[in-house]
C-alpha positions as CSV (number, residue, x, y, z in Angstrom):
1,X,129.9,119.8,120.1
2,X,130.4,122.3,117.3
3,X,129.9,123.1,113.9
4,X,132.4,123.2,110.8
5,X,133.0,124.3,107.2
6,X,135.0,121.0,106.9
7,X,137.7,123.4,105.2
8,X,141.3,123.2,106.2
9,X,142.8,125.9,104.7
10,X,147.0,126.5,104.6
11,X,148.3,127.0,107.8
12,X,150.8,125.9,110.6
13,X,150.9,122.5,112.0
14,X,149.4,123.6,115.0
15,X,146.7,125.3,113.6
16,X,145.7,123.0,111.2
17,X,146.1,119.9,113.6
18,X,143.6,122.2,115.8
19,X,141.2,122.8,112.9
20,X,141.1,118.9,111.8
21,X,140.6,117.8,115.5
22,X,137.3,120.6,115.2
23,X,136.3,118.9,111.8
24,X,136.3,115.4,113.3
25,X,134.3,117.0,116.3
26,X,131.5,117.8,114.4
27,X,131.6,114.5,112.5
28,X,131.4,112.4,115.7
29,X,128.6,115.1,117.4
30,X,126.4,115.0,114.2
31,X,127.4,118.8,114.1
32,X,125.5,119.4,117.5
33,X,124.6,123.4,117.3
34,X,121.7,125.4,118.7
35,X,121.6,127.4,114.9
36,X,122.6,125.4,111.6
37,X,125.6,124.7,110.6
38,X,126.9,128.0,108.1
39,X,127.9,125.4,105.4
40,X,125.9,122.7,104.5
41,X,126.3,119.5,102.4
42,X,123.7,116.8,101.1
43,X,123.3,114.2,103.1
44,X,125.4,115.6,106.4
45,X,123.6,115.1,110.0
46,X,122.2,118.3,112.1
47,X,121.5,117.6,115.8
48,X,119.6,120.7,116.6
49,X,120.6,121.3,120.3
50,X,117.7,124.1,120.6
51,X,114.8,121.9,120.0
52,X,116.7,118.3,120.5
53,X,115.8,117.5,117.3
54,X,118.1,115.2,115.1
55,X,117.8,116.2,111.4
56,X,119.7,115.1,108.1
57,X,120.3,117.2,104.7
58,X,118.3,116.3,101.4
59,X,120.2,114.8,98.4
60,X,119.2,118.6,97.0
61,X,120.5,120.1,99.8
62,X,118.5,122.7,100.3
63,X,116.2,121.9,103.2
64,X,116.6,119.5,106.2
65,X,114.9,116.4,107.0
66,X,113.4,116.1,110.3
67,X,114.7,112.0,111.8
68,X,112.9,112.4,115.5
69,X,113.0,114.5,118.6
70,X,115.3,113.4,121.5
71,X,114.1,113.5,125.1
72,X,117.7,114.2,127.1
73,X,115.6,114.0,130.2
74,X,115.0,110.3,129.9
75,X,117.4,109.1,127.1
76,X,114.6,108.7,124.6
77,X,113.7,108.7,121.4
78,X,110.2,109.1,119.8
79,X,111.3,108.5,116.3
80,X,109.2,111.7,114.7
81,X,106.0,110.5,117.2
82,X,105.1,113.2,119.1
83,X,104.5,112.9,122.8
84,X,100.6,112.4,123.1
85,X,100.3,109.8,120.9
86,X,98.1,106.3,121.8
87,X,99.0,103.3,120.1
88,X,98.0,99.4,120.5
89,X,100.8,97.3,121.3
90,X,100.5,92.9,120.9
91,X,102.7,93.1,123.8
92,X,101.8,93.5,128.0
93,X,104.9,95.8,128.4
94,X,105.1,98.9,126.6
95,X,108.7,99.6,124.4
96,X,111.0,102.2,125.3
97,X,109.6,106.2,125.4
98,X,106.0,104.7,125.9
99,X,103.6,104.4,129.2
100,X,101.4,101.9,129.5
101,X,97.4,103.9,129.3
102,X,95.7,102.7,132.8
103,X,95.5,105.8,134.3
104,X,98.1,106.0,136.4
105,X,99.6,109.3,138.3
106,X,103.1,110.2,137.1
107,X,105.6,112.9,137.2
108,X,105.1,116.6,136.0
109,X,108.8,116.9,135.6
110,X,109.9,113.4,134.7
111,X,107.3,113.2,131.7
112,X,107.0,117.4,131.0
113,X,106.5,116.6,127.2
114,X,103.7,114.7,127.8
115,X,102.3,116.9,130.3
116,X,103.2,119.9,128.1
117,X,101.1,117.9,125.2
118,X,98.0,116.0,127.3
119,X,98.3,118.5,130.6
120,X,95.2,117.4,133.2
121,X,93.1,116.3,130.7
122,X,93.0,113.0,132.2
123,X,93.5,113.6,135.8
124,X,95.4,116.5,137.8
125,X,97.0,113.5,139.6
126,X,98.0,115.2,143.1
127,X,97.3,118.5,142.0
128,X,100.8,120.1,142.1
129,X,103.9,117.4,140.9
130,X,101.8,114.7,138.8
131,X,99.4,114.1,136.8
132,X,97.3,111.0,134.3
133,X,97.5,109.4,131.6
134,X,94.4,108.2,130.1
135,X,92.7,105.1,131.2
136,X,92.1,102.5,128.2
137,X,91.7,99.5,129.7
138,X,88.8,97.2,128.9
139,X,87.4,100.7,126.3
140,X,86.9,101.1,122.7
141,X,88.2,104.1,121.3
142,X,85.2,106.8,119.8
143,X,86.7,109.4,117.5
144,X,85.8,113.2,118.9
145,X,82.9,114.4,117.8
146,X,84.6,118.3,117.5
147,X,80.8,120.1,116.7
148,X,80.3,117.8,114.2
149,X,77.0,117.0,115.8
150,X,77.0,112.8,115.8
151,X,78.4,112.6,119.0
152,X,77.5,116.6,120.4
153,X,78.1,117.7,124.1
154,X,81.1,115.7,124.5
155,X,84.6,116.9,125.1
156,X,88.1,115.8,124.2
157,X,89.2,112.6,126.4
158,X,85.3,112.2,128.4
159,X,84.0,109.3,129.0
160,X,80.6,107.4,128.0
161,X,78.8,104.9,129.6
162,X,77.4,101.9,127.3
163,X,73.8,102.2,125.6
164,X,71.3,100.6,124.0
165,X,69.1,102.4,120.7
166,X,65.6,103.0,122.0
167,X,63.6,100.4,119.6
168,X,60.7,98.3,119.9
169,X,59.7,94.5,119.0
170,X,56.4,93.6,117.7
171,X,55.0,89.9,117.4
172,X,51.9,88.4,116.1
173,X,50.6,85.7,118.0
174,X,48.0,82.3,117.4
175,X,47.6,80.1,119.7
176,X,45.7,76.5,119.2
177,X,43.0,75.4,122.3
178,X,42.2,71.8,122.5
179,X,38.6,71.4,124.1
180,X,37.4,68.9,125.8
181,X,34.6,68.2,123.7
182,X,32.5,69.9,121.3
183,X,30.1,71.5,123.6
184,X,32.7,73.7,125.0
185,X,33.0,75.9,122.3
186,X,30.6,77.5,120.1
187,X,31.8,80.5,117.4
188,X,31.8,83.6,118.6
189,X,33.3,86.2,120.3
190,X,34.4,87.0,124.3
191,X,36.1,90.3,125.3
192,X,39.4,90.3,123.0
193,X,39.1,86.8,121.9
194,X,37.9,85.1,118.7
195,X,36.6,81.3,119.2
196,X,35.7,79.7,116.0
197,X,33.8,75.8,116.2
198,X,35.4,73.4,113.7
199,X,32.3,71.5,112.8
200,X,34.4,68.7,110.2
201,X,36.3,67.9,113.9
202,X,34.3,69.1,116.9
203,X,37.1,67.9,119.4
204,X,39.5,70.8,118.4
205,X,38.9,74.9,118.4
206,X,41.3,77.2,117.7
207,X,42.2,80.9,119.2
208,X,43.0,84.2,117.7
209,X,43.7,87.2,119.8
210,X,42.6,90.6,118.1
211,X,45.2,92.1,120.7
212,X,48.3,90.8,118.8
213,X,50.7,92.1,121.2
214,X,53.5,90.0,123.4
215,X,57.2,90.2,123.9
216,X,60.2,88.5,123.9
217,X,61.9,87.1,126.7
218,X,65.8,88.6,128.3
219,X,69.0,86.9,126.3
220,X,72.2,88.0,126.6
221,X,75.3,89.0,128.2
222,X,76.2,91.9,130.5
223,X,77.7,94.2,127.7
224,X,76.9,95.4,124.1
225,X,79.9,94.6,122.1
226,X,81.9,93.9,118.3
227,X,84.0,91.1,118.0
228,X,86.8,92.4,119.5
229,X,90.9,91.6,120.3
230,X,92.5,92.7,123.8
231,X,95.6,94.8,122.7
232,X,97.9,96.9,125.4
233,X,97.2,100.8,124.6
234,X,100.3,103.2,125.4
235,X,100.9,106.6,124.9
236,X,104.5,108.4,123.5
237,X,105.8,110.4,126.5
């Protein structure tokens, strides 16, 4: 790994044979350094060995481009994600550099980006060596409410239980009372009830309650919901 001006000057055989076998060094490493390289060219690869961060020149060669980090630690490569990161995947088993959300306890050493990035915010695993990723299976997602007030009293990565808006129903309600015969009924009133006597066809009456008041019977399922599609949630370690 090395740097170089890409500048073989006059010199001996050996020297110059030395200097072109430097050149070709840098080419192959992607000019691996922990500083950039002293001369630079448009379009020419960086690997940044201080941050393990693979970067490439601009056409105006006057800043660098930043490609993705590189985890050395477990041969991956987020690709400019940054460790943290939760994304849905249409497939059960998460890609390469990602863990699959269901809270489950994993290495504080193995995964120390992640745990430098999410720490015990979702579970201080054992206490000492691991610790969790978030659980997201069978949840919906709610953006943090960060004092904006919609959402208040909640922190970053709590849970909520499902709910209901308090509301109410009303109904109105008239009901129809077939009598016997005409003698049962007479208009008039009794307690909350109104009876009125159809003289053009004694055999029928017909109720009105001044209560007007009732409700509606349970319907439902076990859950408040959207419509909705089961995706696998991972996050970038």
């Amino acid at each position: 790994m090395a740097t170089h001006d890409y500048n073989i000057a006059n010199q001996t055989a050996t020297t110059a044979r030395t200097d072109i076998n430097n050149a070709l060094s840098a080419i192959v490493s992607n000019n691996s350094s922990a500083s950039e390289p002293s001369t630079k060219f448009a379009n020419m690869w960086w690997y940044d060995t201080t941050n393990n961060i693979l970067k490439f020149r601009n056409e105006a060669n006057d800043a660098w481009i930043i490609i993705g980090q590189l985890d050395q630690t477990n041969n991956a490569f987020s690709g400019g994600t940054p460790a943290g990161a939760v994304q849905p995947f249409a497939m059960s088993t998460p890609p390469t550099g990602w863990l699959k959300c269901n809270g489950q306890a994993i290495s504080r050493t193995t995964y120390a980006t992640l745990f430098s990035a999410i720490g015990t915010t979702y579970g201080v695993g054992d206490g000492s060596t691991t610790f969790n990723v978030p659980d997201l299976r069978g949840e919906f997602i709610r953006g943090w409410d960060d004092s904006r007030g919609i959402d208040s009293g909640r922190t970053l990565g709590s849970s909520q239980a499902d709910d209901t808006e308090a509301h109410t129903h009303t109904a109105d309600i008239e009901a129809s009372l077939i009598a016997d015969n005409a003698t049962e009924l007479t208009s008039g009133q009794k307690g909350l009830q109104t009876f009125s006597y159809d003289s053009e066809n004694p055999i029928f009456a017909h109720l009105w309650s001044d209560a007007s008041s009732g409700s509606t019977g349970s319907t439902g399922g076990t859950e408040t919901r959207p419509r909705n599609i089961a995706l696998n949630y991972c996050i970038k370690y």
